[in-house]
DSSP file (Angstrom, degrees, kcal/mol; ACC not computed):
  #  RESIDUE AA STRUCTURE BP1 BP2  ACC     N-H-->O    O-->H-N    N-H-->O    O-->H-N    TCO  KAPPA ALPHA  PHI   PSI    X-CA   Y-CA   Z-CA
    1    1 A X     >        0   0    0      0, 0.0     4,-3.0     0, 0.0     5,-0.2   0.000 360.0 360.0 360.0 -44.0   13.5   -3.7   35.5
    2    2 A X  H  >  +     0   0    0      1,-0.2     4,-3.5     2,-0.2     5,-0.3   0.954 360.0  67.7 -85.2 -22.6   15.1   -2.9   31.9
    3    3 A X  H  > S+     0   0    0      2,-0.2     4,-2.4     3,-0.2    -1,-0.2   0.901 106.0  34.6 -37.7 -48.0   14.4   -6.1   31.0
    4    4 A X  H  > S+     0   0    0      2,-0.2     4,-2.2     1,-0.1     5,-0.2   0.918 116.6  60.8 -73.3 -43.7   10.3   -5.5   31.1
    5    5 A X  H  X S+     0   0    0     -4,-3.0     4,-2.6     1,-0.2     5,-0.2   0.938 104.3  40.8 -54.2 -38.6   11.1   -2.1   29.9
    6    6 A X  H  X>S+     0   0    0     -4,-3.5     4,-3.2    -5,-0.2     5,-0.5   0.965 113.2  58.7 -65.5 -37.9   12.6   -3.6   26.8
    7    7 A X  H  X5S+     0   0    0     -4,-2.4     4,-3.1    -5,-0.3     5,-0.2   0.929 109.7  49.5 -18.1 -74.4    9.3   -6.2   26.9
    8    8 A X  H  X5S+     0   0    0     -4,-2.2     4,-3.1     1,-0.2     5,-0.4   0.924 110.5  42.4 -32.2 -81.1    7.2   -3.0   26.7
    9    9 A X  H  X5S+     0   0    0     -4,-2.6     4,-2.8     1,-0.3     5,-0.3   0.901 115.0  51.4 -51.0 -43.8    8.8   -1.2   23.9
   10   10 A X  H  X5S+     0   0    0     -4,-3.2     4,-2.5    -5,-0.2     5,-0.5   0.996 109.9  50.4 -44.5 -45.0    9.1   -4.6   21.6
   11   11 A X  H  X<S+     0   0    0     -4,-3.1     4,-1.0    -5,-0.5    -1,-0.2   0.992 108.8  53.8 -67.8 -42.3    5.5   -5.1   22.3
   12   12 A X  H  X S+     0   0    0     -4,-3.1     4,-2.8    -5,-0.2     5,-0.3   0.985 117.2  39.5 -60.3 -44.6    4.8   -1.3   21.1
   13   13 A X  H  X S+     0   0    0     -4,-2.8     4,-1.3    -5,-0.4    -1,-0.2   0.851 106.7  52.4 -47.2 -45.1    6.5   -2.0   18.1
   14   14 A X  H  X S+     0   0    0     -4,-2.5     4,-0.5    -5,-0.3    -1,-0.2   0.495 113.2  50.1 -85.9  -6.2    5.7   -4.8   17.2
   15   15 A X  H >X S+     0   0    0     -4,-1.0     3,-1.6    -5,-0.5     4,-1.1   0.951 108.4  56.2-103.7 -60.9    1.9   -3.4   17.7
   16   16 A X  H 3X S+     0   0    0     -4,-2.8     4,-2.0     1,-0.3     3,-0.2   0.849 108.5  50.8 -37.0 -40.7    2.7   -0.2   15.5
   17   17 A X  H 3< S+     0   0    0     -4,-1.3    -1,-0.3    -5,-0.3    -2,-0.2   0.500 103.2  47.5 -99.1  11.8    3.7   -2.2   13.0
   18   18 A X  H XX S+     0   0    0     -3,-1.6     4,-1.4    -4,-0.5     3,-0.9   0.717 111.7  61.3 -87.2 -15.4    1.0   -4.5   12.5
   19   19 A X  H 3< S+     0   0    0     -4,-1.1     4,-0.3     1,-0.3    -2,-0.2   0.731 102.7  48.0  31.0 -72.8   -1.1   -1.4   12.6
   20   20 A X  T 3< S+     0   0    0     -4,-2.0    -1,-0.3     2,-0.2    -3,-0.1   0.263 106.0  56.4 -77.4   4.9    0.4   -0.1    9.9
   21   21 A X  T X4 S+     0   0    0     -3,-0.9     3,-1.2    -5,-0.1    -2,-0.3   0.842 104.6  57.0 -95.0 -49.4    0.1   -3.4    8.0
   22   22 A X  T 3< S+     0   0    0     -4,-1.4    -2,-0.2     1,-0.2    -3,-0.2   0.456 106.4  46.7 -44.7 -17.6   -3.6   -3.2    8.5
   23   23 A X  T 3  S+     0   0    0     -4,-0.3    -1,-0.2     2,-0.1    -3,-0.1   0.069  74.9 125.1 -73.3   8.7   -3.9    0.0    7.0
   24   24 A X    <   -     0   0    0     -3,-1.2     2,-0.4    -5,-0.1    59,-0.2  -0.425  67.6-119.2 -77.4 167.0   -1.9   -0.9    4.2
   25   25 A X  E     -a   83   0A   0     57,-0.9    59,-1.0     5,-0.0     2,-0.9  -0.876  28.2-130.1-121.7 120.1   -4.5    0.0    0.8
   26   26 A X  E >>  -a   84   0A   0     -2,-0.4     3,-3.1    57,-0.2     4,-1.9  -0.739  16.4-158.5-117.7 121.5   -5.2   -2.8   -1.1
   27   27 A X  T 34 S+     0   0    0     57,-1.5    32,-0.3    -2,-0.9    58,-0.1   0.380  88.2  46.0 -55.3   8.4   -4.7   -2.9   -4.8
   28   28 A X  T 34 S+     0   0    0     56,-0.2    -1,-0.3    30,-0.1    57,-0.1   0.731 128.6  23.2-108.4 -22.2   -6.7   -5.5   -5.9
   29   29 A X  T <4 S+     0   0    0     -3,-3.1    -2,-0.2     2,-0.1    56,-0.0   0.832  87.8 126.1 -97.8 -63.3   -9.7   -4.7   -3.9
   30   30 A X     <  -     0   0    0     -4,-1.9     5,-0.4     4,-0.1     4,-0.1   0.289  56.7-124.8   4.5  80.5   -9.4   -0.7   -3.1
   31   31 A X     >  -     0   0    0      3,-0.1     4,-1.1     2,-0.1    -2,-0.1   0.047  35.3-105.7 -32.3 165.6  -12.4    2.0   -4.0
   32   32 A X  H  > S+     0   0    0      1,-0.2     4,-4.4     2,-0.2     3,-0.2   0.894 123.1  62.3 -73.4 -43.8  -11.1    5.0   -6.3
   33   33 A X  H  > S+     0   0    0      1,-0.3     4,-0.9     2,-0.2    -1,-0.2   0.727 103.6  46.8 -64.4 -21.4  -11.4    7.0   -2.9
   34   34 A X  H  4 S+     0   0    0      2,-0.2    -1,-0.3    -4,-0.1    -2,-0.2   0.933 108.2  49.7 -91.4 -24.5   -9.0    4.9   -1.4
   35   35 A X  H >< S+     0   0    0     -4,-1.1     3,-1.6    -5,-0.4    -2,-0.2   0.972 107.1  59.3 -42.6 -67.7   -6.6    5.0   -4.1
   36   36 A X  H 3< S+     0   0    0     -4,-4.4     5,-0.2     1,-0.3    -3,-0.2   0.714  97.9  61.9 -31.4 -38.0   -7.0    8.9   -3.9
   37   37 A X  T 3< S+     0   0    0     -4,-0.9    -1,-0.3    -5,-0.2    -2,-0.1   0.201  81.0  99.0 -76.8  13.2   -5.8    8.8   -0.2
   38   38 A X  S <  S-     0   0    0     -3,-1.6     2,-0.6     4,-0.1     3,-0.1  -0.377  91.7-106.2 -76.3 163.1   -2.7    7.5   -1.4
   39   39 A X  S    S+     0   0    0      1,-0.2     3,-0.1    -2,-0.1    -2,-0.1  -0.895 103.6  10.3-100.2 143.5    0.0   10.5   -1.6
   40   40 A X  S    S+     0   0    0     -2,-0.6     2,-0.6     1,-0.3    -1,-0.2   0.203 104.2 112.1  84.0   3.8    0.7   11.5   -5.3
   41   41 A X        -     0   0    0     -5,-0.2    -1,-0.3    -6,-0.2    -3,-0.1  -0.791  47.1-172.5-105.5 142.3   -2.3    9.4   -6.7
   42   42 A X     >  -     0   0    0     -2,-0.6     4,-0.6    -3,-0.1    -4,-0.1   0.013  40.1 -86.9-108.0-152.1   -4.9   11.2   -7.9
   43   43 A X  H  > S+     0   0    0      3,-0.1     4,-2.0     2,-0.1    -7,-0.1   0.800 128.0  44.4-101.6 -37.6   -8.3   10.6   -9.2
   44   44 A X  H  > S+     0   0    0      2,-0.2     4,-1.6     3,-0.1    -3,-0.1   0.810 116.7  52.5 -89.5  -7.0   -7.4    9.7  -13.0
   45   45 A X  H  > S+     0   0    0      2,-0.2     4,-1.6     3,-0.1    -1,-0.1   0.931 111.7  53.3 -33.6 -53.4   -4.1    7.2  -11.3
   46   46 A X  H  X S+     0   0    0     -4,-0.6     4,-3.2     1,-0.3     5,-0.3   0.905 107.3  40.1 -60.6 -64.0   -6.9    6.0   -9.6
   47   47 A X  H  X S+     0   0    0     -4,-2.0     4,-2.4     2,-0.2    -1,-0.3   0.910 114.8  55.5 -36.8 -51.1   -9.0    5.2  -12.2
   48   48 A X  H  X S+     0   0    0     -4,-1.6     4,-2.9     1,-0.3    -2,-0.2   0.904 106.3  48.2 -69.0 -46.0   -6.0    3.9  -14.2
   49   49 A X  H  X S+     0   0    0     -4,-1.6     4,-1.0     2,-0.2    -1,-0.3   0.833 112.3  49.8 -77.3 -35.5   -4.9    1.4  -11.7
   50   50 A X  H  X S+     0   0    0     -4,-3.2     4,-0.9     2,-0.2     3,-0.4   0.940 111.9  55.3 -53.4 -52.1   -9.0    0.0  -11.2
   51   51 A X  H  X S+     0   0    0     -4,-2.4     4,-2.5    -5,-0.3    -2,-0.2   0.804 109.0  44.4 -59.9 -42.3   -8.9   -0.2  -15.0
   52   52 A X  H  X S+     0   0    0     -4,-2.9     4,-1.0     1,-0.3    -1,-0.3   0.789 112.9  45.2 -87.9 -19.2   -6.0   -2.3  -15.1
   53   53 A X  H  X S+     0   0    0     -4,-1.0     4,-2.0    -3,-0.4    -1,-0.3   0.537 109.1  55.5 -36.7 -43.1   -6.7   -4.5  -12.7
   54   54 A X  H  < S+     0   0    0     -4,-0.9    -2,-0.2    -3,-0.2    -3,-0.2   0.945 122.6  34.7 -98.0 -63.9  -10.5   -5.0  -14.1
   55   55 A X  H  < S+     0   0    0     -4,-2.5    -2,-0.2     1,-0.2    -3,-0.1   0.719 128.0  31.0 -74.8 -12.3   -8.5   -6.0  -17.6
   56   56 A X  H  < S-     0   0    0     -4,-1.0     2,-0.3     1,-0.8    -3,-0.2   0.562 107.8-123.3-124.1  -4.0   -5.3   -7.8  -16.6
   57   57 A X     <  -     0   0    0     -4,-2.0    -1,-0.8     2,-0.1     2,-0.2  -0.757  55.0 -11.2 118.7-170.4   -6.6   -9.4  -13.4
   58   58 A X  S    S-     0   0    0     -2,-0.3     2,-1.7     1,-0.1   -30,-0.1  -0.608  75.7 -95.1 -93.8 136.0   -5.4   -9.1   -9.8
   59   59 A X        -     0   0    0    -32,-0.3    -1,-0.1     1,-0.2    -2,-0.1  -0.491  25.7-166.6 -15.0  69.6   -2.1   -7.7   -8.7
   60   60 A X  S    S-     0   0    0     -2,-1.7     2,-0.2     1,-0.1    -1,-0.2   0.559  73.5  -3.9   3.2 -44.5    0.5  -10.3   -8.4
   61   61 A X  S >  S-     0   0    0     23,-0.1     3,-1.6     1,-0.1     4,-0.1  -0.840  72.9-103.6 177.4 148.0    3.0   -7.7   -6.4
   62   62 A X  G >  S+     0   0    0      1,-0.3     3,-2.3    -2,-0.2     4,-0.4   0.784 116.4  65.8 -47.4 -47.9    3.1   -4.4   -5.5
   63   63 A X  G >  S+     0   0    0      1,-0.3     3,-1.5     2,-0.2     4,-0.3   0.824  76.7  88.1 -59.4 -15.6    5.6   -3.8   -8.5
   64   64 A X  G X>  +     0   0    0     -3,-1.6     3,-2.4     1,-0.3     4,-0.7   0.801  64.6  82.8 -59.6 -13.7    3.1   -4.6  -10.5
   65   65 A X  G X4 S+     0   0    0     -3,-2.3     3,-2.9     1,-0.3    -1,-0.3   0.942  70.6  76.7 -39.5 -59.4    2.2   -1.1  -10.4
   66   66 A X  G <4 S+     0   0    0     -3,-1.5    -1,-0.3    -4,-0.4     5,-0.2   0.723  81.8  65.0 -37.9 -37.2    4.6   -0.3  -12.9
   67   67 A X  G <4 S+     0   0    0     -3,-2.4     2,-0.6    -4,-0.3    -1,-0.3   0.802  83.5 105.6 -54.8 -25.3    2.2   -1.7  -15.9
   68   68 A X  S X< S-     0   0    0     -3,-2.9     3,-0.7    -4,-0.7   -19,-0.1  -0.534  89.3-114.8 -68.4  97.2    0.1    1.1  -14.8
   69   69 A X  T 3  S+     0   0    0     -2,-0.6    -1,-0.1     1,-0.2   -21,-0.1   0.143 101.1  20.5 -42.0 130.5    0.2    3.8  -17.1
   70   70 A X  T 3  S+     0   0    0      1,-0.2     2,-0.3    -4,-0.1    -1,-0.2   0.713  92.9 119.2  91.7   3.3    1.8    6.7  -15.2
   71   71 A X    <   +     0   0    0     -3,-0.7    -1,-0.2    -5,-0.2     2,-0.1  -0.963  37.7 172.4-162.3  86.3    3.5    4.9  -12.4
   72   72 A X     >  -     0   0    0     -2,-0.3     4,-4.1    -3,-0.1     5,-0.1  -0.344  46.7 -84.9 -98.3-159.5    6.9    4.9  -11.9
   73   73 A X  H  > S+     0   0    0      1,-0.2     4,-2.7     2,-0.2     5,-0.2   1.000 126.9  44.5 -42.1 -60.8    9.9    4.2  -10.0
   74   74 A X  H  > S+     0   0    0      1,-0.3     4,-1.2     2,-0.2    -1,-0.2   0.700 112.8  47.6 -48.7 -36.8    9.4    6.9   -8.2
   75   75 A X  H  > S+     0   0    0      2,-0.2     4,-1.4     3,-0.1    -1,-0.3   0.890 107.6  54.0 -69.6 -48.9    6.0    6.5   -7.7
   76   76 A X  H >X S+     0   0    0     -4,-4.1     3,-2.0     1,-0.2     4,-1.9   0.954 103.8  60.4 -59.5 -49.6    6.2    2.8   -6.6
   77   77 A X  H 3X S+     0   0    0     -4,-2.7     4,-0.9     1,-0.3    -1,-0.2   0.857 113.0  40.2 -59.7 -39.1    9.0    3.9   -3.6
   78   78 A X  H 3< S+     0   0    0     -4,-1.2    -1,-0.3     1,-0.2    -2,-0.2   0.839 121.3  38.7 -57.8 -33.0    6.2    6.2   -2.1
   79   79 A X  H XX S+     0   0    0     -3,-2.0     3,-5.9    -4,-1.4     4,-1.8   0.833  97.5  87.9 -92.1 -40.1    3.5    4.1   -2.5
   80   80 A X  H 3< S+     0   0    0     -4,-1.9    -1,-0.1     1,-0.3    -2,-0.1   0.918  97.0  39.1 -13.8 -69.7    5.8    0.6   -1.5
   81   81 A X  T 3< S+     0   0    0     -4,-0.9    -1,-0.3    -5,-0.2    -2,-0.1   0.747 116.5  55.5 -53.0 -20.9    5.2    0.9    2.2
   82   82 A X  T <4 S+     0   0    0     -3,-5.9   -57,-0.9    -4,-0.1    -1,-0.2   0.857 102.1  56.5 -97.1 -81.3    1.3    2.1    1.6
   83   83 A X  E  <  -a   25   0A   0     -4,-1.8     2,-0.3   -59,-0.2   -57,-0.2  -0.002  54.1-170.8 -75.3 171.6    0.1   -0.7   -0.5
   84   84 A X  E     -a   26   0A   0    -59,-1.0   -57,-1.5   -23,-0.1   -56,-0.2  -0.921  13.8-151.7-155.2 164.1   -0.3   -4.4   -0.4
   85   85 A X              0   0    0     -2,-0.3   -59,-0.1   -59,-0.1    -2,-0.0   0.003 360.0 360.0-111.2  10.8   -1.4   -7.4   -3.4
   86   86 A X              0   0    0      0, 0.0   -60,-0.1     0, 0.0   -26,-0.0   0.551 360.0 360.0-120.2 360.0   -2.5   -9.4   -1.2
């Protein structure tokens, strides 16, 4: 019996977290309104990060964020988990 229970809960897990990989916001593609649903990003973030992307090309990595005027450390940890380049 705890053997299929532990089945269960791996399989919920492992199903919350592709979930949450599928929701992940991706920067190379992303409307400004999806940027905005980001926490701490705003509408001119938003902007910034479509603007840089339009001039320097596609994300590479999530760190690329950091070129992004206005974007820091601080900003990438929140965002890490959120976003995707890919």
């Amino acid at each position: 019996l705890s053997t299929s229970v532990n089945f269960a809960i791996a399989d919920t897990v492992k199903r919350n977290i592709s979930e949450k990989q599928m929701t992940k916001v991706n920067l190379n593609t992303a409307s400004l309104e999806q940027l905005v649903s980001l926490p701490g990003v705003g509408k001119k973030k938003a902007a910034a990060i479509i603007e840089y992307r339009t001039k320097n090309g596609k994300f590479k990595s999530v760190e690329d964020l950091m070129n992004v005027k206005g974007v820091g450390k601080k900003m990438l940890e929140k965002l890490k988990e959120q976003v995707t380049a890919g």
